[in-house]
C-alpha positions as CSV (number, residue, x, y, z in Angstrom):
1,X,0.0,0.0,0.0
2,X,1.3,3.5,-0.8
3,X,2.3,5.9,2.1
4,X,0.7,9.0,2.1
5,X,2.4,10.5,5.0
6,X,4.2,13.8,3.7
7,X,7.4,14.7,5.8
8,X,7.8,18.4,6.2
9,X,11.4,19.3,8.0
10,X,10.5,22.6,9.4
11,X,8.1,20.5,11.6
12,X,10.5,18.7,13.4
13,X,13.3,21.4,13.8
14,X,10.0,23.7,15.3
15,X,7.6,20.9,17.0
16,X,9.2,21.1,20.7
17,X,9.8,25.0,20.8
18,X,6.0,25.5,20.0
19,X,5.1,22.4,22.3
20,X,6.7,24.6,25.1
21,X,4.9,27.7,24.5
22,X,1.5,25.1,23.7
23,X,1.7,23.5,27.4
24,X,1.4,26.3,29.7
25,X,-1.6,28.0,27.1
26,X,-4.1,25.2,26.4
27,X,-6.8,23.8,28.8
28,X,-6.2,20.6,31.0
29,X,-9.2,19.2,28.8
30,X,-11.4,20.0,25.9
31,X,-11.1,20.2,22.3
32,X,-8.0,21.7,20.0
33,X,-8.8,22.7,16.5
34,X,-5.8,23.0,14.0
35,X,-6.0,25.1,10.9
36,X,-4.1,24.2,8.0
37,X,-2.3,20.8,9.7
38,X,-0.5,20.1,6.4
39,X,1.6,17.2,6.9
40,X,-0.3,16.3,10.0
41,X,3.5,15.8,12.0
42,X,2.6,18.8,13.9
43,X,-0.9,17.3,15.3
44,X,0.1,14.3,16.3
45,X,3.6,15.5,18.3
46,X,1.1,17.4,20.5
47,X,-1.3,14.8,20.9
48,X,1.4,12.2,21.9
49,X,2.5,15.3,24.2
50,X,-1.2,16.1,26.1
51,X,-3.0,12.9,26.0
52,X,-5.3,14.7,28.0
53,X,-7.0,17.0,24.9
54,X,-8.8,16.0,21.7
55,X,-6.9,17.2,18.6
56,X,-9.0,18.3,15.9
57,X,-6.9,18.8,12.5
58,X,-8.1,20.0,9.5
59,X,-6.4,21.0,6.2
60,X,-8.3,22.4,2.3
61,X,-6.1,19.9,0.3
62,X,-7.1,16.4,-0.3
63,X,-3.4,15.5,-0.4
64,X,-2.5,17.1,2.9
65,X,-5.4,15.1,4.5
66,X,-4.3,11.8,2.8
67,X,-0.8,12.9,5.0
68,X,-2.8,13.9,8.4
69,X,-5.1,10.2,8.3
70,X,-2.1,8.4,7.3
71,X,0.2,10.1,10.2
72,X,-2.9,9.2,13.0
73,X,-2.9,5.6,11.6
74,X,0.6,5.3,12.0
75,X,1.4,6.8,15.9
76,X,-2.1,5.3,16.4
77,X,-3.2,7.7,18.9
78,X,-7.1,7.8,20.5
79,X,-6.7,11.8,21.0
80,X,-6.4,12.9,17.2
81,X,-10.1,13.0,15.2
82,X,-10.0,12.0,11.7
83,X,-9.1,15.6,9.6
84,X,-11.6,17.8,8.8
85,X,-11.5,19.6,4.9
86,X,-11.4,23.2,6.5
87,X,-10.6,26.1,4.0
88,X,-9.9,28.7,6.7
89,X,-11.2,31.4,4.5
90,X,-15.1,30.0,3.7
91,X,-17.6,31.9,5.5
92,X,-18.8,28.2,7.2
93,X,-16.7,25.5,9.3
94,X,-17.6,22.2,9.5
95,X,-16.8,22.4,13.7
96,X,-19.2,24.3,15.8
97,X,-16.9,24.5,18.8
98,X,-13.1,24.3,19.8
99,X,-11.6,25.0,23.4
100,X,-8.7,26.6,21.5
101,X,-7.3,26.9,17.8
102,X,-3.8,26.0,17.0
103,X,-2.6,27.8,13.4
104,X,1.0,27.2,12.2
105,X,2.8,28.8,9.1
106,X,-0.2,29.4,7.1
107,X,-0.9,33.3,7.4
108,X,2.4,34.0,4.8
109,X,1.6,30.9,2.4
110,X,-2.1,32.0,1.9
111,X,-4.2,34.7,0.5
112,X,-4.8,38.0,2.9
113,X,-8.8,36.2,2.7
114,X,-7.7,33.1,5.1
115,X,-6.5,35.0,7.6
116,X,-9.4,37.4,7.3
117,X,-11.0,34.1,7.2
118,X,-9.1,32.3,10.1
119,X,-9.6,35.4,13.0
120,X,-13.6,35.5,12.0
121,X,-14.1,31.9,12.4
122,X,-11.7,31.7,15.6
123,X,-14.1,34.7,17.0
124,X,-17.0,32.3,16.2
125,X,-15.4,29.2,17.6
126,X,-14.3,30.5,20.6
127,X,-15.5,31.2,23.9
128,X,-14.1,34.1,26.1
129,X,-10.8,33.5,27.7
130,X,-9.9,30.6,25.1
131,X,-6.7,31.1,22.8
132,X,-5.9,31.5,19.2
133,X,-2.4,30.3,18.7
134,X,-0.5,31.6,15.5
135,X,2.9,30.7,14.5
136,X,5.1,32.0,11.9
137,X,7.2,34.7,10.6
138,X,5.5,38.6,10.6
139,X,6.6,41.7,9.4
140,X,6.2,44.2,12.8
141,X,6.1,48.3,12.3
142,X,9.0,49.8,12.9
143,X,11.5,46.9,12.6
144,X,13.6,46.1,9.8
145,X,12.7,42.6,8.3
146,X,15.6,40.0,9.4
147,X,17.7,39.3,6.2
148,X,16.3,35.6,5.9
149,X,12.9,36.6,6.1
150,X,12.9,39.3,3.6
151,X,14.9,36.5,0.7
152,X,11.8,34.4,2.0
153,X,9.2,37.0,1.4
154,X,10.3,37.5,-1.7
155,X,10.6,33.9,-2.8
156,X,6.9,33.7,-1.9
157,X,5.6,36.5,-3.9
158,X,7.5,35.2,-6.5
159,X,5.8,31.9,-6.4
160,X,2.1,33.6,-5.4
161,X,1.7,37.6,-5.4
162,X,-0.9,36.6,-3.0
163,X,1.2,35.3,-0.6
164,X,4.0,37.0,1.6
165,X,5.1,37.9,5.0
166,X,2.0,40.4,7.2
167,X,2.4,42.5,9.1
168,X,1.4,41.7,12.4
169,X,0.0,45.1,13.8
170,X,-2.8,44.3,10.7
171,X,-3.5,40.8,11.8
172,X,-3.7,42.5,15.7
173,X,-6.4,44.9,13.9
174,X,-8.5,42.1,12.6
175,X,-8.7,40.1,15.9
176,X,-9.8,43.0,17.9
177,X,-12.2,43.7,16.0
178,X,-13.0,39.9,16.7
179,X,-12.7,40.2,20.2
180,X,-9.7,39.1,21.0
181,X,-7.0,40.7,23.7
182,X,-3.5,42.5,22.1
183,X,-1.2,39.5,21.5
184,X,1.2,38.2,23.4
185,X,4.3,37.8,21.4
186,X,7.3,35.2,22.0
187,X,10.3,35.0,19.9
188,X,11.1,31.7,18.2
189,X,14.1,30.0,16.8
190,X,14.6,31.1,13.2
191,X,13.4,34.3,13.1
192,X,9.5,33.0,13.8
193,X,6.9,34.6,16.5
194,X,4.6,32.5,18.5
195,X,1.3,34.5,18.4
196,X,-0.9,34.3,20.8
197,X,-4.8,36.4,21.3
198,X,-7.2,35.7,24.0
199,X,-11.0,35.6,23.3
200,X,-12.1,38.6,25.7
């Protein structure tokens, strides 16, 4: 039988610094939705992690949820749901509910309309005090972009004019207006933030 599980590298060089900043944010129970799960290596590391909560992971690309099914299969953990086809920008989820939403390194490989997308359905999702968790690299006002993040910015808007590094202050804007708290900002390994907002 073919494999479907993709392998993407980033994941595992990034998996345990984000697991770190995960532990102390998530609830002791409940449900975690993630958007965009891609390979699905993400998803199942923190499951293995906090046996405790229900994974959720979703993905738009039939090929990418081939990766996520085949990834559960293989750890063959109870804690992971079978993926959900979730385009983050659609006006409609197929979940009615999530404790807290997990989003890594989509906002920069995706039109402006999923993350306009992503913040509206996290403000629906949500329920006051419950995180939104965004990882990735950001452009921030009044801060020169690092030198490996502006060749990678341009390498994406090469490949999609769509697509590129935001600026965080803009995403900020959006999920206030969603009811969401200022974020809290950490500083990752390889010029990445960990983004967090709070449902207010």
């Amino acid at each position: 039988m073919p494999d479907h599980r993709r392998v993407a590298p980033a994941a595992a060089r990034n998996r345990e610094p984000i697991l770190a900043v995960l532990r102390p944010l998530l609830p002791a129970r409940g449900t975690v939705l993630e958007i965009a799960s891609g390979s699905g290596e993400h998803v199942v590391h923190f499951a293995a992690a906090l046996p405790a909560l229900i994974f959720q992971p979703s993905d738009p690309e039939p090929a990418a949820l081939s990766s996520i099914a085949a990834w559960v299969e293989t750890v063959g953990l109870g804690n992971v749901m079978p993926p959900l086809r979730l385009d983050a920008a659609a006006a409609d989820w197929p979940i009615a509910l999530a404790d807290a939403i997990v989003c890594i390194n989509m906002i920069h490989i995706a039109p402006w309309a999923a993350t306009r997308g992503l913040i509206a359905g996290a403000g629906r999702l949500l329920k006051a005090g419950a995180p939104l968790f965004l990882y990735g690299p950001y452009r921030r006002a009044g801060r020169d972009l690092e030198p490996s993040n502006e060749a990678f910015d341009q390498d994406l808007k090469a490949r999609n004019p769509a697509w590129g590094l935001r600026l965080l202050e803009d995403v900020a804007e959006l999920a206030a207006a969603a009811g969401f708290a200022p974020p809290q900002v950490t500083e990752m390994p390889a010029n990445n933030l960990s983004v967090v907002f709070v449902k207010g």
